[in-house]
Short mmCIF file of the C-alpha atoms (twelve columns), coordinates in Angstrom:
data_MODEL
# 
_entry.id   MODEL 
# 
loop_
_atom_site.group_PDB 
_atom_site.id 
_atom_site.type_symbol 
_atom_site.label_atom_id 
_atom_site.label_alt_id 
_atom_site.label_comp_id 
_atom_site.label_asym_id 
_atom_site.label_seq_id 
_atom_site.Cartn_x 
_atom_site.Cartn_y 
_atom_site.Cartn_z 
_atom_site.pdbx_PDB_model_num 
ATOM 1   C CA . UNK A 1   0.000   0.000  0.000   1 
ATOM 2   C CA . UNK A 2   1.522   3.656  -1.043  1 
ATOM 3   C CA . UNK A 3   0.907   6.557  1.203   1 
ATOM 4   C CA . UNK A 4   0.782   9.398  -0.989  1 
ATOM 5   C CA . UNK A 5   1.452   13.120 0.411   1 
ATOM 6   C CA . UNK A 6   0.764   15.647 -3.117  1 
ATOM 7   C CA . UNK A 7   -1.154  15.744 -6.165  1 
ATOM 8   C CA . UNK A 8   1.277   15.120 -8.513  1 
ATOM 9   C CA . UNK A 9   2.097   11.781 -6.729  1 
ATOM 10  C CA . UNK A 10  -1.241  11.006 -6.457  1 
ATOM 11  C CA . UNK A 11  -1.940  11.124 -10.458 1 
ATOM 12  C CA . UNK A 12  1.744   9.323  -11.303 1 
ATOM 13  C CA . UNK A 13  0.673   6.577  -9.025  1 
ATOM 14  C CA . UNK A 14  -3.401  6.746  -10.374 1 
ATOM 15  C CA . UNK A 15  -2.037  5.970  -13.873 1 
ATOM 16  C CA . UNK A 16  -0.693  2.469  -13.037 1 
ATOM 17  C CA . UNK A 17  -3.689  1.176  -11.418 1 
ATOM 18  C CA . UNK A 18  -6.074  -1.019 -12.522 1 
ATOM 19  C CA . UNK A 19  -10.108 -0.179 -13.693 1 
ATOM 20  C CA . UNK A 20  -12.108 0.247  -12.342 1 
ATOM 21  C CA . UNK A 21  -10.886 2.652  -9.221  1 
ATOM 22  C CA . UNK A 22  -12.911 3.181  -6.332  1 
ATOM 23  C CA . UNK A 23  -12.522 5.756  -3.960  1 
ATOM 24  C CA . UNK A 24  -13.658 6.128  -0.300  1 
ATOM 25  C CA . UNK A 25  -12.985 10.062 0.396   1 
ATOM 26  C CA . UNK A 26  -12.660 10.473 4.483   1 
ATOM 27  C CA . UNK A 27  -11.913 13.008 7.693   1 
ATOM 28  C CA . UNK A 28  -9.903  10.237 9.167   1 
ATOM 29  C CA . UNK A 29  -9.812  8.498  12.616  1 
ATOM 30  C CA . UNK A 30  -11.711 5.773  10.964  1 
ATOM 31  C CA . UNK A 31  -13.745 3.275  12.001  1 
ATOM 32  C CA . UNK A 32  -15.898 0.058  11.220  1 
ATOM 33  C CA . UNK A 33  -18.489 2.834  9.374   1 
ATOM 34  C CA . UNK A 34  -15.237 3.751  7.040   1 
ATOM 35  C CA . UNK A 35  -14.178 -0.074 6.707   1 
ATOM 36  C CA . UNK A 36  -17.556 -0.682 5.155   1 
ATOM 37  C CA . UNK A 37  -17.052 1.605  2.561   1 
ATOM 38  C CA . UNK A 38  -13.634 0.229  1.902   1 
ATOM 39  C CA . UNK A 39  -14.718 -3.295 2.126   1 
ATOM 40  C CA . UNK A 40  -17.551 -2.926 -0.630  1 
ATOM 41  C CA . UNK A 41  -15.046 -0.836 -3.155  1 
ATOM 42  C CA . UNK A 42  -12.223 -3.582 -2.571  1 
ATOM 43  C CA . UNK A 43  -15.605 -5.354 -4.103  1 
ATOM 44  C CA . UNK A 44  -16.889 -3.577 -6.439  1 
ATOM 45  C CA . UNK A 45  -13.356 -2.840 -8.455  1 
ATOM 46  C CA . UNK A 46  -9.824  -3.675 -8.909  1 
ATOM 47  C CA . UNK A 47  -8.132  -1.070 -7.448  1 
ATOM 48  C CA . UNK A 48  -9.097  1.124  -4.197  1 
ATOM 49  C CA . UNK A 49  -8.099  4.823  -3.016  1 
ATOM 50  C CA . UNK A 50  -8.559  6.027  0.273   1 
ATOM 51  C CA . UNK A 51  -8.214  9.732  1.176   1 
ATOM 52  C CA . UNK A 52  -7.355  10.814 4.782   1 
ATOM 53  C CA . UNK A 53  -7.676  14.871 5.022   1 
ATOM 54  C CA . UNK A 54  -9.237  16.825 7.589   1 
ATOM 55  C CA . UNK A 55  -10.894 20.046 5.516   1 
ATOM 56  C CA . UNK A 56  -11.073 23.049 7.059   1 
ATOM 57  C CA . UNK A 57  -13.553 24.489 4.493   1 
ATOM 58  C CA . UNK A 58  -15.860 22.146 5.804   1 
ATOM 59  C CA . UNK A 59  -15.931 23.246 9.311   1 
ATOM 60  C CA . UNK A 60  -17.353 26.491 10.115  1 
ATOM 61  C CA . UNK A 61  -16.028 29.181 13.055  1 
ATOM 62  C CA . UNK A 62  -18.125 27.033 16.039  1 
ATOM 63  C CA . UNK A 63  -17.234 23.718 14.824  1 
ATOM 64  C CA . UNK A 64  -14.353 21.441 15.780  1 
ATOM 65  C CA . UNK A 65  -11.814 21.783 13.812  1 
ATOM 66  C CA . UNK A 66  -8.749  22.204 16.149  1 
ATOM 67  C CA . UNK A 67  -9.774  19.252 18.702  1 
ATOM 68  C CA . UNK A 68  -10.906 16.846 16.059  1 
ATOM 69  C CA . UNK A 69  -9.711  13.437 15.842  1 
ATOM 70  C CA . UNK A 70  -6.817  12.168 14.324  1 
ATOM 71  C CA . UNK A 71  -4.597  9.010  14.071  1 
ATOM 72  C CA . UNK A 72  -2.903  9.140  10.587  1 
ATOM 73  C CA . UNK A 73  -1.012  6.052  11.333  1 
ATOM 74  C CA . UNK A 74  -3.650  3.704  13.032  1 
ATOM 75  C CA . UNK A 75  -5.647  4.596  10.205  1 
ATOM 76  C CA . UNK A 76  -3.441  3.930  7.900   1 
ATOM 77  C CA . UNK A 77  -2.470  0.064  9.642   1 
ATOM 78  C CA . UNK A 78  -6.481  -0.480 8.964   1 
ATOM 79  C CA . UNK A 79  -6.330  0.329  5.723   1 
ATOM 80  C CA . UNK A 80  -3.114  -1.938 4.934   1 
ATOM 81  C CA . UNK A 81  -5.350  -4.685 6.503   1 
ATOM 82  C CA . UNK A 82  -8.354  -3.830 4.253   1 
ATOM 83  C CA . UNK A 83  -5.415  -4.312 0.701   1 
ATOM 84  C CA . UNK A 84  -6.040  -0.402 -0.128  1 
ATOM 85  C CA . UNK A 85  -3.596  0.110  -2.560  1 
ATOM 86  C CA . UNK A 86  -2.505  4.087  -2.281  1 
ATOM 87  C CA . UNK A 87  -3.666  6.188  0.592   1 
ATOM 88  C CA . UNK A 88  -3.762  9.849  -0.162  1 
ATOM 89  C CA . UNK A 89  -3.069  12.041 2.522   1 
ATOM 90  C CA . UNK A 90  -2.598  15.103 1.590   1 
ATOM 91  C CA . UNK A 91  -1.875  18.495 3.578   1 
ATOM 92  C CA . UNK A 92  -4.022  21.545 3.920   1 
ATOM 93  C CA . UNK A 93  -1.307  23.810 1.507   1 
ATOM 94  C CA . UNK A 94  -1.179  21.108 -0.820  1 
ATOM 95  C CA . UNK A 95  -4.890  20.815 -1.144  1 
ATOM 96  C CA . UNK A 96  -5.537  24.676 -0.845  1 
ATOM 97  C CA . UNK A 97  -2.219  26.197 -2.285  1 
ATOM 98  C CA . UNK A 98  -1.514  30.111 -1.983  1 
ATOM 99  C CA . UNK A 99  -4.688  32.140 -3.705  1 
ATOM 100 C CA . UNK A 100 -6.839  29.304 -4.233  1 
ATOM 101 C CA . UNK A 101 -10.339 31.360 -5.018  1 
ATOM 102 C CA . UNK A 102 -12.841 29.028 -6.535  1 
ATOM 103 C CA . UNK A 103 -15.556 27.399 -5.481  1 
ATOM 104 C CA . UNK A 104 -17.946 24.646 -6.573  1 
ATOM 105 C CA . UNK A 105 -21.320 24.863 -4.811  1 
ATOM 106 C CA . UNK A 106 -24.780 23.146 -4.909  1 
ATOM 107 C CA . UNK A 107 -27.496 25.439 -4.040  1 
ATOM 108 C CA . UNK A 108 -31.232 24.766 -2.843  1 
ATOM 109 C CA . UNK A 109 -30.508 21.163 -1.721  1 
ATOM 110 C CA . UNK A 110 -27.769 22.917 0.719   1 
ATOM 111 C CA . UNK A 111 -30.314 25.473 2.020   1 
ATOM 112 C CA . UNK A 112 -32.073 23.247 4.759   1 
ATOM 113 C CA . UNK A 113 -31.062 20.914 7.474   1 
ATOM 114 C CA . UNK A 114 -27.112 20.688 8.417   1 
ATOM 115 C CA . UNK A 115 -27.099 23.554 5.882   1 
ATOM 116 C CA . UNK A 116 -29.113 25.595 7.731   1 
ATOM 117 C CA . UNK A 117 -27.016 24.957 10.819  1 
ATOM 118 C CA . UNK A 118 -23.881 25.129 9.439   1 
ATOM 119 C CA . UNK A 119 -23.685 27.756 6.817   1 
ATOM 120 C CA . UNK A 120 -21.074 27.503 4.636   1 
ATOM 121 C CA . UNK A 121 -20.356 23.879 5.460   1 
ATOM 122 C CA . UNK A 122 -21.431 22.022 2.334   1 
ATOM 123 C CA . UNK A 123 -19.651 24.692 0.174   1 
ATOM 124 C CA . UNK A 124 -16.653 23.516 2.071   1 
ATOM 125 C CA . UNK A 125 -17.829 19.746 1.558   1 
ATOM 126 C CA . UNK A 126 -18.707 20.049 -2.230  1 
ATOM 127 C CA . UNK A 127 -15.487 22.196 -3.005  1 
ATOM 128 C CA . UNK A 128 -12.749 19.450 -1.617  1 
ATOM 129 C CA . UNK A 129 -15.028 16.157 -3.000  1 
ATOM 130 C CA . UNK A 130 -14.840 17.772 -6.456  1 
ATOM 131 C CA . UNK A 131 -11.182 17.978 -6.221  1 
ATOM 132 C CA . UNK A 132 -10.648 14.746 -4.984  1 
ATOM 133 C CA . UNK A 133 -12.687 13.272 -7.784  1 
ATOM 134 C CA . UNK A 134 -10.771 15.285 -10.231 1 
ATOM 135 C CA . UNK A 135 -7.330  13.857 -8.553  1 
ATOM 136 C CA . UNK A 136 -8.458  9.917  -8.378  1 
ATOM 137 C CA . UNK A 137 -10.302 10.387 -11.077 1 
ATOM 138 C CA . UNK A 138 -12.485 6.858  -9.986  1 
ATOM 139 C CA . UNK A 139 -15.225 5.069  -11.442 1 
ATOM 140 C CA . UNK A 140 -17.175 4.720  -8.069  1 
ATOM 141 C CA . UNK A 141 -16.825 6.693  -4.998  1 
ATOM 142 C CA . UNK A 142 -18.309 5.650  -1.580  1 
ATOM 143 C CA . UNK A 143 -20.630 7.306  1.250   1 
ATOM 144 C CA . UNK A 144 -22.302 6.600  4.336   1 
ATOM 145 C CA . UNK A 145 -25.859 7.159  4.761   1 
ATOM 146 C CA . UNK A 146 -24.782 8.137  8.077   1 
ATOM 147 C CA . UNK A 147 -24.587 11.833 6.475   1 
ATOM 148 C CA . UNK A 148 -27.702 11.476 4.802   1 
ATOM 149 C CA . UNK A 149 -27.754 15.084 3.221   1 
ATOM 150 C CA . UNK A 150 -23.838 15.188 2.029   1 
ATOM 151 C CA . UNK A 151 -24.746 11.977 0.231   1 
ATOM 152 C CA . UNK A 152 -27.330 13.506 -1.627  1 
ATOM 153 C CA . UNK A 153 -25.692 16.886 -2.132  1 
ATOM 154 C CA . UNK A 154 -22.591 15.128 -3.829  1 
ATOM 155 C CA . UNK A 155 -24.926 13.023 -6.198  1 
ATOM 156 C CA . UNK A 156 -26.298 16.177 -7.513  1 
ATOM 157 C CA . UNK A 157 -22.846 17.583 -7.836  1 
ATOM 158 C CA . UNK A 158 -21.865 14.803 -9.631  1 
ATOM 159 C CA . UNK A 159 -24.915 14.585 -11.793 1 
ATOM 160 C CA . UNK A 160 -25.088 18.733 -12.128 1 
ATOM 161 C CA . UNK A 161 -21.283 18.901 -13.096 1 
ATOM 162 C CA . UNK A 162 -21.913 15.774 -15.608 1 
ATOM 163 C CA . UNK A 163 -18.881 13.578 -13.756 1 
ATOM 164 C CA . UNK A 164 -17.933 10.569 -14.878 1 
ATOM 165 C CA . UNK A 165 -18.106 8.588  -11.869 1 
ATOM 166 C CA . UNK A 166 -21.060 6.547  -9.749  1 
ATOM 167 C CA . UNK A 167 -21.731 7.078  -6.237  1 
ATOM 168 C CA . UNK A 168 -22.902 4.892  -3.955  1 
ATOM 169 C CA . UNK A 169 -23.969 4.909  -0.770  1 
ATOM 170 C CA . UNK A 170 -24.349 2.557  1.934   1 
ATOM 171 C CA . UNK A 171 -25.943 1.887  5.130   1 
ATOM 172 C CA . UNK A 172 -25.345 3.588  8.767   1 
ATOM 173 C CA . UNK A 173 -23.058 0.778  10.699  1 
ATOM 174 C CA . UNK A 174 -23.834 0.872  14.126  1 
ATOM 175 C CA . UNK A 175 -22.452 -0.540 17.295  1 
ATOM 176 C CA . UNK A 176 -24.952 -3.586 19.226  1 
ATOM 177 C CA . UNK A 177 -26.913 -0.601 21.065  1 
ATOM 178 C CA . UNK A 178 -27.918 1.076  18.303  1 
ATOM 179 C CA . UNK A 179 -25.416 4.780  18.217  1 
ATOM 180 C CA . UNK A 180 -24.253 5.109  14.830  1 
ATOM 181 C CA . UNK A 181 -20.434 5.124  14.615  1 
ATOM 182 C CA . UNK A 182 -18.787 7.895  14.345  1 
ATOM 183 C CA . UNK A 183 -15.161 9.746  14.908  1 
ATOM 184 C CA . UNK A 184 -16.744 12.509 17.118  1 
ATOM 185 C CA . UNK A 185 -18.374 9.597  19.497  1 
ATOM 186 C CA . UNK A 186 -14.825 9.497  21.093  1 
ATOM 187 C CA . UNK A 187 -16.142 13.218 22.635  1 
ATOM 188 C CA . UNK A 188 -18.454 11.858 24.566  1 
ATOM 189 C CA . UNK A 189 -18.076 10.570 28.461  1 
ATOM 190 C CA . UNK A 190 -19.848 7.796  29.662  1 
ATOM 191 C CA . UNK A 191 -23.295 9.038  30.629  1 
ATOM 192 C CA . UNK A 192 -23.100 11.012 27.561  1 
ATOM 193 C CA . UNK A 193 -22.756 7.835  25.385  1 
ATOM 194 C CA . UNK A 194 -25.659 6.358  26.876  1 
ATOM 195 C CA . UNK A 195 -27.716 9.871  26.743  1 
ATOM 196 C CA . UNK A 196 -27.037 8.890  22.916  1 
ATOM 197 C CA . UNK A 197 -28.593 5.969  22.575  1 
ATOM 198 C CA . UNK A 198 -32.090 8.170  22.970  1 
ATOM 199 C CA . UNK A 199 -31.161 9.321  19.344  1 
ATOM 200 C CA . UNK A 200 -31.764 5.704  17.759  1 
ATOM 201 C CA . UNK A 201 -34.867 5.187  19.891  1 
ATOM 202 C CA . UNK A 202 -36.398 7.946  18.107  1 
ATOM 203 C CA . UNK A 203 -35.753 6.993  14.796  1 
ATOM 204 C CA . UNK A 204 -37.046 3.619  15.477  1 
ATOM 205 C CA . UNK A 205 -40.338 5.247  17.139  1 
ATOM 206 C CA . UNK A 206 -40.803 6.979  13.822  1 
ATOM 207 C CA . UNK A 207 -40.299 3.707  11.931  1 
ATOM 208 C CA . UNK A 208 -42.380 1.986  14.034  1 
ATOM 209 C CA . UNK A 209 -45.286 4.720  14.075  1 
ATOM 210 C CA . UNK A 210 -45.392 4.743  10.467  1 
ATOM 211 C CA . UNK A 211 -45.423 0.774  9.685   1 
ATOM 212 C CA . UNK A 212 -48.323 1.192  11.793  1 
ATOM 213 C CA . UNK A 213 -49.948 3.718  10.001  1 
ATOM 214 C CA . UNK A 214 -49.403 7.276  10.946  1 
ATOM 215 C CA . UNK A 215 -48.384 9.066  8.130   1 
ATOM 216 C CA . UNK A 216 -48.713 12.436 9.378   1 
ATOM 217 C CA . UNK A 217 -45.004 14.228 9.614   1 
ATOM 218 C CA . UNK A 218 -46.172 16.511 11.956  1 
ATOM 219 C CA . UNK A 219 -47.780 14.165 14.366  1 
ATOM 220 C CA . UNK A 220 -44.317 11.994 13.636  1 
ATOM 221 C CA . UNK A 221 -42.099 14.528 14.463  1 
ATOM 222 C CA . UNK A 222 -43.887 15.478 17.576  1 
ATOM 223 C CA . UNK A 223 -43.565 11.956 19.217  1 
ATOM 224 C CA . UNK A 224 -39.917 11.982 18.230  1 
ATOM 225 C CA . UNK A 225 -39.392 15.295 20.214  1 
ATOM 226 C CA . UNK A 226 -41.523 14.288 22.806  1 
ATOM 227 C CA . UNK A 227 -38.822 11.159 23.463  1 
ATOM 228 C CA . UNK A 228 -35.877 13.160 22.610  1 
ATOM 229 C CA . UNK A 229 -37.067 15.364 25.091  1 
ATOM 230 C CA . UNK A 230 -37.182 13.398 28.252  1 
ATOM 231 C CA . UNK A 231 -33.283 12.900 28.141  1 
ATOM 232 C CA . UNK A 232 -31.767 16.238 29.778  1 
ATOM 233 C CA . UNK A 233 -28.369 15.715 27.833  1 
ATOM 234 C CA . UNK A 234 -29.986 15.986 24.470  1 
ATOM 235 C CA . UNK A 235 -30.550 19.031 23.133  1 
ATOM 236 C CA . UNK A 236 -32.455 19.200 19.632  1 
ATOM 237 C CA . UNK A 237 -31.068 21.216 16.495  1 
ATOM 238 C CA . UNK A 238 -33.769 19.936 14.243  1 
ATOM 239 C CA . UNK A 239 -35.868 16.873 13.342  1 
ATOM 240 C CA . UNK A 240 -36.654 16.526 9.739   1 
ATOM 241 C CA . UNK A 241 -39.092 13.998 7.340   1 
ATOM 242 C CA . UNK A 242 -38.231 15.124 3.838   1 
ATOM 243 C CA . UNK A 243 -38.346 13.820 0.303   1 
ATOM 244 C CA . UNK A 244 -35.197 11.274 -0.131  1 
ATOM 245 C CA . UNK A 245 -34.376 13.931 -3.249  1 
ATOM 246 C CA . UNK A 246 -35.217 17.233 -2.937  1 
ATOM 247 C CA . UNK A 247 -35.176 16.902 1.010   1 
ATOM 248 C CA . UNK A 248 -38.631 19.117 1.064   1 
ATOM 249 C CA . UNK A 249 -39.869 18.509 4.036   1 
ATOM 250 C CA . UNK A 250 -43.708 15.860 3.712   1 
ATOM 251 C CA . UNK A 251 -47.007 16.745 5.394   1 
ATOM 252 C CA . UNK A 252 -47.725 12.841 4.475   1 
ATOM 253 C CA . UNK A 253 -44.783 10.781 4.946   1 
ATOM 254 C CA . UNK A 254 -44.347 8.261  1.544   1 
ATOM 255 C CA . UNK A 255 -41.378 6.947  0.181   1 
ATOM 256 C CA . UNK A 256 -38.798 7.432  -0.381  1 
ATOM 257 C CA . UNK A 257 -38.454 9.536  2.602   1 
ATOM 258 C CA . UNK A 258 -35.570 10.523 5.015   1 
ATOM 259 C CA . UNK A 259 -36.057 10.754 8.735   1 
ATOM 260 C CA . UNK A 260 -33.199 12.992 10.310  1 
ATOM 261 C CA . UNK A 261 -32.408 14.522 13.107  1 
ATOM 262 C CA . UNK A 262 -29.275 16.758 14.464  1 
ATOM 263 C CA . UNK A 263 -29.295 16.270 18.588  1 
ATOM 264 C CA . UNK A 264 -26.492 18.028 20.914  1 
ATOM 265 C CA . UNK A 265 -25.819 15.800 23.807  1 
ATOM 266 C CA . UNK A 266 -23.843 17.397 26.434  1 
# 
């Protein structure tokens, strides 16, 4: 497996390996979440990629930027388990050189939800996938539905922008309990973790609610926040039921439809 630090190295390297190429594009610190990704391109094709690079376009002024995790070289002995053949792991000046000034941007889809939150962040998230794609230049490229909206967003990039790749995206992993992996669970303390769980328990309220019948998004919502709510640590940003496209949020709830929801806990 090559570790690959710049661009250049990246392409010279991209050139001798074998079609298809897919790509799994991360923040690092990865876990089993990540390893699915990597597991189903080392499927799918003949050669994998795996970028490591923490973006700071992606984070906005109150995010975490500064504390968040990183382990370049335990992620890099999982990936060497997983036979990724060229990890590219780029630095911040070599990704965003002196008077870099474009952007790449998708627009309504990045109004809402997380975008509403966190303005600024998906411009951030768009810009640095488009570059990677241009760099790999793969035939598939791999995302959790984890982050249900950048999964979306990037398929309309890709699709906008006419690129000549697939994307795929596969299935929150989560841990026996039910808390969805992720990097920034290492932030939480123990009674924290558990407060988590209350996150899951709402989503499977929902799912249970509607098998049952209730397809009313407002009545849905409301029993969601209602749980949520009896768990002092949690703190809701916003609980959504949109279309699985357009992520316009339903009166009725009919698929496809995405159930999200952005909690603070602690």
């Amino acid at each position: 497996m090559k570790i690959v630090k710049t661009i250049a190295e990246m392409r010279f390297i991209r050139a001798s390996l074998p079609e298809p190429l897919g790509f799994v594009p991360t923040l690092g610190y990865l876990h089993e979440g990540h390893l699915s990704l990597v597991r189903q391109a080392r499927t799918d094709n003949a050669s994998v990629v795996v970028s490591i690079f923490v973006n700071p376009t992606q984070f906005t002024p109150s995010d975490d930027l500064d504390r968040y995790p990183r382990d370049l070289e335990g992620d890099i002995s999982l990936l060497c388990k997983e036979g990724v053949d060229a990890v590219f792991a780029p630095s911040v000046d070599e990704m965003y050189p002196p008077r870099f000034d474009s952007r790449v941007e998708v627009d309504k889809l990045t109004r809402r939800l997380e975008g509403a939150s966190r303005p600024g962040h998906f411009a951030g998230v768009t810009m640095v996938v488009a570059k990677l794609f241009n760099i790999v230049q793969p035939a598939r490229a791999y995302f959790g539905q984890k982050d249900a909206q950048q999964a979306i967003v990037i398929k309309k990039m890709v699709a906008d922008l006419n690129m000549n790749l697939e994307v795929i995206t596969l299935p929150t992993v989560r841990q026996q309990d039910g808390l969805a992996m992720s990097s920034r669970n290492s932030y939480l303390s123990a009674d924290e973790r558990q407060a988590a769980l209350v996150l899951y328990r709402a989503l499977m309220l929902e799912q249970g609610l509607w098998s049952q019948g209730d397809k009313d998004a407002e009545k849905l919502r409301n029993e969601m926040v209602k749980l949520i709510g009896k768990e002092p640590l949690a703190t809701i940003d916003y609980i959504s039921i949109t279309d699985n496209e357009t992520l316009e949020e339903l009166k009725e709830v009919r698929p496809p439809a995405l159930v999200s929801l952005a909690v603070k806990i602690g």
